[in-house]
N, C-alpha and C positions, 0 to 999 in steps of 0.2 A: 894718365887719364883716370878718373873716378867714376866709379861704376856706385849704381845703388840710385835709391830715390831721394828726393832731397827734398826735405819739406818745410813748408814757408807758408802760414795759414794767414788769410786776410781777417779782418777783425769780425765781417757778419760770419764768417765761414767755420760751422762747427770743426771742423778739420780731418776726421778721421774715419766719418760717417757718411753711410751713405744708404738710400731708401730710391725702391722702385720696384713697378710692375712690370707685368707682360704685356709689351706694343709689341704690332705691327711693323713699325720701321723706326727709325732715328728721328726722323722729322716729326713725331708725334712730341716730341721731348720739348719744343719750341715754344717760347713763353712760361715753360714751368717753373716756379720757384719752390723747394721743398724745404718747408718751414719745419724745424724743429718740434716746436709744442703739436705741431697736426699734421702730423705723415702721413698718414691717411687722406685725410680732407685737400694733400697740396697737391695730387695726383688728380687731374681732371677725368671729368667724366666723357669722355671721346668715342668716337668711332674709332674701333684698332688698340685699343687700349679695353685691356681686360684685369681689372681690379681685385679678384679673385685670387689671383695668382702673383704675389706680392714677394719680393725681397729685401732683409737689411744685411749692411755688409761695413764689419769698419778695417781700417788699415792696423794691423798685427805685426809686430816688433819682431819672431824671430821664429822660424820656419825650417827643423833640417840648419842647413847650411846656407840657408839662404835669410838677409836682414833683413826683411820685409813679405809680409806676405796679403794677400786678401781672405779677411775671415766673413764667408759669404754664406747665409742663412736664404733658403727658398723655401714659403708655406707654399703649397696648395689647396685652397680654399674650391678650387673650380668640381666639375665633374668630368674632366680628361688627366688623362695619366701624362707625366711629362718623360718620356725616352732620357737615361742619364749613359747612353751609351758614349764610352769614352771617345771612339773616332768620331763623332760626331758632332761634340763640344768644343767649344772655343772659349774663354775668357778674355775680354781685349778693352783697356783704358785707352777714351778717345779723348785728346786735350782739346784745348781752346786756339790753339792754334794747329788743328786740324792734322797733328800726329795719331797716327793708332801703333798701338803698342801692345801685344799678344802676349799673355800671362804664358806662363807653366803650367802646366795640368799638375794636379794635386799628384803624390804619389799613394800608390794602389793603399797605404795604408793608412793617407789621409783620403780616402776615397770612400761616396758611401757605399754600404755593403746592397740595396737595393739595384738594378737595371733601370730603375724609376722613379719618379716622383706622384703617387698615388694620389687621387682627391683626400683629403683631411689630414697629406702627410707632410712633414719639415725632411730637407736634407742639409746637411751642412758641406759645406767645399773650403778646401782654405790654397787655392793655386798660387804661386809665386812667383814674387816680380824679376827675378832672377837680375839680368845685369841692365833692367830698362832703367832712364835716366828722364825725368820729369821732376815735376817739383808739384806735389798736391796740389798746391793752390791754380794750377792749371789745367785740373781733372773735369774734362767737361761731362764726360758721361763714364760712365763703365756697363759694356753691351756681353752678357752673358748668352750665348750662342746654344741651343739644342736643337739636337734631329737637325744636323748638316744645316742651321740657320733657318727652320721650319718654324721654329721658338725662340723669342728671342725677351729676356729681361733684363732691362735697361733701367740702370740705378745711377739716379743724380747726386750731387754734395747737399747735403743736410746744413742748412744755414740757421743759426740762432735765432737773426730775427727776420720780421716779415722783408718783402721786398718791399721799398718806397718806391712810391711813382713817381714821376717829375712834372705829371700832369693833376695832380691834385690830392 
């Protein structure tokens, strides 16, 4: 049996990158395509969707003892503190064919030294894929869990180019 991630990037699919904010629920994800050149700008403006509060995250070669890891950056741009209370966080890759798949929490010394994420502050995480088995190019969302799922940022794949439409 082979354990580890297996990665196989499709040609619009920057591959390793990934951009999002703080929604509401999963369903707000539906229709988004997040274009390389404007990470910002591929993020709708929604109900439940809070743009303030933004993350980038790309896939990391080597972690500890582990080959694979998520190096995952969260600004806080809002005026609420975000809880980085360890029991309370989750990390979790959801594929396209409707796997979820539950990181590793970071260890205490890739942990931030903060209990939070402050308005105007960055924290960084890097939790590990330890023995999940996916293949990138089936990464439909990755849902960063705070405050026991109170908070939730949800970071799509980073595509090079625009989406085509088929309708014009």
């Amino acid at each position: 049996m082979i354990f580890g991630v297996l990665f196989a990037a499709s040609p619009a699919f920057a591959g390793t990158e990934f951009y999002g904010a703080q929604m509401a629920t999963e369903a707000l994800t539906e229709g988004v395509w997040v274009y390389k050149a404007d990470l910002f700008g591929s993020i709708p403006d929604r109900d439940g969707i809070e743009k303030r509060v933004t993350a980038r995250a790309r896939i990391a070669k080597k972690l500890g003892s582990f080959s694979r890891c998520l190096d995952l950056t969260i600004k806080n741009r809002s005026e609420q503190s975000i809880s980085t209370w360890r029991d309370g966080l989750r990390f979790t890759v959801v594929t396209i064919h409707g796997k979820r798949y539950d990181l590793l929490l970071p260890t205490k010394t890739l942990y931030p030294s903060s209990d939070h994420i402050g308005p105007g502050e960055t924290a960084r995480f890097q939790p590990a894929f330890g023995k999940a088995k996916f293949r990138l190019k089936d990464i439909k969302m990755i849902v960063c869990s705070f405050e026991l799922g109170r908070t939730k940022i949800i970071l799509l794949p980073v595509h090079k180019t625009r989406r085509v439409d088929s309708n014009g």
